[in-house]
C-alpha positions, 0 to 999 in steps of 0.5 A: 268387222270392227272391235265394237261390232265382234263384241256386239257379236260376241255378246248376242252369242253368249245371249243366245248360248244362255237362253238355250241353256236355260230352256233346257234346264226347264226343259229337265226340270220338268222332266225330274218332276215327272219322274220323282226325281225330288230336288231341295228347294235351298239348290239350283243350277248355275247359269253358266253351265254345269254346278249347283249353287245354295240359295239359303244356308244348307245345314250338315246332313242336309238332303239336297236331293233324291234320284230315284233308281228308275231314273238312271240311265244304263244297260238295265233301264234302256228301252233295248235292255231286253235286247242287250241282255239277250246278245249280251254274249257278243258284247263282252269287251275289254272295258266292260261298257259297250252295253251302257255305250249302245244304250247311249247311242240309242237314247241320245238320238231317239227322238222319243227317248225317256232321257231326253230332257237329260240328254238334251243338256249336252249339245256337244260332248266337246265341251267336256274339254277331254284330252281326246278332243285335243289334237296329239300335237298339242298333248304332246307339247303341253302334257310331255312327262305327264304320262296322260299323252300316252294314256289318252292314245292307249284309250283312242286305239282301245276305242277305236278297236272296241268300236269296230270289232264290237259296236260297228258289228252289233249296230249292223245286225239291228239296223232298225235301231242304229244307223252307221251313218248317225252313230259313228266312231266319233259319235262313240268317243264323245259318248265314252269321255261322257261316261268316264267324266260323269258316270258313276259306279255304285261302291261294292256291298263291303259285307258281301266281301266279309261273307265270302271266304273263297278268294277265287270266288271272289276274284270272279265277282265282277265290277258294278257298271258304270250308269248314268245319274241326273241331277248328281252328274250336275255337281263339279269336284273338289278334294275338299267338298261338301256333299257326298252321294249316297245309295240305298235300295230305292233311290241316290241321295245326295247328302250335304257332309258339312255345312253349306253357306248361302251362295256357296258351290255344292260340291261333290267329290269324284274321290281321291284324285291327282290332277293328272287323274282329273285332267284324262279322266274328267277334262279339267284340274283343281289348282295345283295348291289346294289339291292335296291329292297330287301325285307324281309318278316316278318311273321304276325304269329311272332307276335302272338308267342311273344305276347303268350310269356308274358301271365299269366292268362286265361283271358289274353289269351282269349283277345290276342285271340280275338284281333288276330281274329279281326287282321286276320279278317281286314288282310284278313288273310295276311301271312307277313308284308314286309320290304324293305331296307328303311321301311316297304312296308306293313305299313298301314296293319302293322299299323292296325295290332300293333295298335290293337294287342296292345291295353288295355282290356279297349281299345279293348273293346271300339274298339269292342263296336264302331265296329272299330275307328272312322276317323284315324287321322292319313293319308297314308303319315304320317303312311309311315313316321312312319315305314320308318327307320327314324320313326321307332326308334320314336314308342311307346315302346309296338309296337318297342318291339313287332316288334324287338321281332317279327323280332328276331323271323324270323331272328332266322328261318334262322339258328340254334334258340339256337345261338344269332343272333348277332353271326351269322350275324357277321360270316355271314358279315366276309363270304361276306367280304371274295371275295376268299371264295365266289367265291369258292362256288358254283353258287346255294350256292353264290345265296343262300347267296345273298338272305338270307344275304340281307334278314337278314341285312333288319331284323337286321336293323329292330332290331336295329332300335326297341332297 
């Protein structure tokens, strides 16, 4: 096949791919009119996939939209709830969603379902573009240092055994409803990264929080469930967007929070999140720049590495020791202090920690002798001031080396130990420059580069502002 006949191909694909898009989307429309799902007339769908689009200017306070609570999709609506409220005793799992995930399993493969107009939007959940689709070879290179590679295997191992200890067993006691065969563990993991990327959890009533006294009774309440939401699940993020979904008794409303011009993306927001967040639970990034919500995590365990770097006597090593177990103790074993693009968004933990990690035998002693200090003299908002960017270069000269040494150490986890920081991040910063070479990578890889390049210039900003 020559050039010529591959683009004519390529082009009669795309044609077709369209079409079927777009009669599906008649096909959900007609579905929402039919179950009073009420959608504003200045809104429409992209034709590329998933988004809305304004087809006229869209004041601020605006209703683009009215999802009524009998259109939801979850474990209270399903055509089996009755059954999965009667078992639900033997559902119970970790994550919580194996009721919402066999309401999947049943309504995305029953021909008569109420939600397949909805459902039918998703051919294949693959187009999610979750790092659970990519194989553990690309992870691995691409997003090394990230932390997502490692998260991504715990979800799989969790999917793996939630699904075989709960799901495998219900679906094979009700054999007239499930099928083995059709709903499999694969089937299962493209549901999950459905509902992590497209479900939504209604907010907790914050007055029930004030009513309620006893903090046991209020440690017991549970999370509301995750439940799937027509038409709002269309809407792509953005940490800078313009409409917000709000809940009332009877129905979702979606709500335009500024205005909206004429052939503008309706965006709605998925809440504060990095790109690392966006990436392993969504399948996709903003660019590093314009996401004010990029953080970089920095490895309590860094600094334990360093501080071993400068001991010299046995004595010395039983006191790190020491003060590591009492940091660990306090901490509650916390696994990393995170930074944001202004500071450190852990910096009352980071506080404890450095202040403790690098005290004298003389003052640990005390510390220890007291049990803990007396009254800090220094309050919550001048401990922020002190690890924001503007404080950070004012430390004491123990906690800046400790923290630029601990952030050289995580940045040197992205890529090759043995090359110089400095001379990575350069090539990194000429490949970002570079418009032509990005958009030749492919989708996984640009973003791959988007959360590891955004990570990396929060830790080096952290290093220099520690020189």
């Amino acid at each position: 096949m020559n050039t010529q006949e591959k683009d004519r191909y390529q082009k009669k694909n795309d044609l077709i791919t369209i079409t079927k898009y777009l009669y599906f989307v008649t096909y959900f429309l007609q579905w929402c009119d039919r179950v009073g799902l009420v959608l504003s007339t200045k809104v429409s769908q992209t034709v590329a996939g998933y988004g809305m689009l304004a087809k006229d200017h869209i004041p601020e306070g605006e209703l683009l939209f009215t999802v009524p609570r009998s259109a939801l999709l979850h474990q209270g609506t399903t055509k089996i709830s009755a059954l999965l409220e009667g078992e639900k005793s033997c559902l119970e799992s970790e994550s919580g969603w194996v009721p919402l995930l066999l309401s999947l399993l049943y309504e995305y493969t029953s021909p008569l379902s109420h939600w397949k107009p909805y459902l039918s939007l998703w051919t294949n959940f693959k187009t999610l573009d979750h790092p659970m689709f990519w194989s553990k070879e690309d992870r691995d290179r691409w997003l090394k240092g990230t932390g997502i590679p490692e998260a991504v295997d715990r979800d799989l191992a969790n999917i793996q055994q939630e699904y075989s200890d709960v799901v495998l067993p219900f679906i094979t006691k009700h054999l007239h409803l499930w099928d083995p065969n059709t709903h499999t563990l694969e089937l299962y993991i493209q549901l999950v990264a459905f509902v992590m990327a497209y479900s939504f959890q209604e907010p907790r009533d914050e007055s029930d929080n004030e009513d309620d006294n006893d903090d046991e009774e209020e440690e017991e309440k549970p999370l509301n469930l995750p439940m799937m939401v027509p038409m709002a699940d269309m809407l792509n993020h953005v940490s800078n967007h313009n409409a917000n979904l709000e809940f009332t008794p009877d129905s979702l409303k979606m709500v335009a929070i500024r205005p909206i011009a004429k052939g503008e993306e309706v965006f709605n927001t998925y809440g504060q999140m990095a790109n690392w967040q966006l990436l392993h639970m969504y399948g996709f990034t903003e660019p590093y720049a314009s996401n004010s919500n990029d953080t970089a995590d920095v490895p309590i365990r860094h600094f334990y590495e360093v501080l071993t770097q400068g001991i010299q006597s046995d004595l010395e090593q039983q006191l790190l020791k020491k003060k590591w177990e009492t940091v660990n103790e306090i901490l509650q074993e916390k696994a990393a202090f995170v930074f944001g693009k202004h500071g450190c968004l852990t910096d009352t933990e980071l506080h404890t920690a450095l202040k403790i990690l690098c005290m004298s035998k003389e003052e640990f002693s005390e510390f220890e002798d007291n049990e803990g200090w007396e009254e800090d003299d220094e309050d919550e908002e001048t401990i922020s001031q002190a690890f924001s960017n503007d404080g950070l270069p004012e430390l004491n000269a123990s906690w800046k080396r400790l923290l630029h040494e601990a952030a050289r150490l995580t940045l040197k986890s992205y890529g090759d130990r043995e090359e110089e920081v400095e001379v990575w991040m350069d090539r990194d910063r000429r490949l970002m420059e570079d418009k032509a070479g990005v958009a030749g990578l492919s989708s996984r890889q640009q973003n791959a580069l988007q959360v590891c390049y955004g990570q990396k210039k929060i830790l080096y900003k952290l290093m220099e502002l520690t020189k």
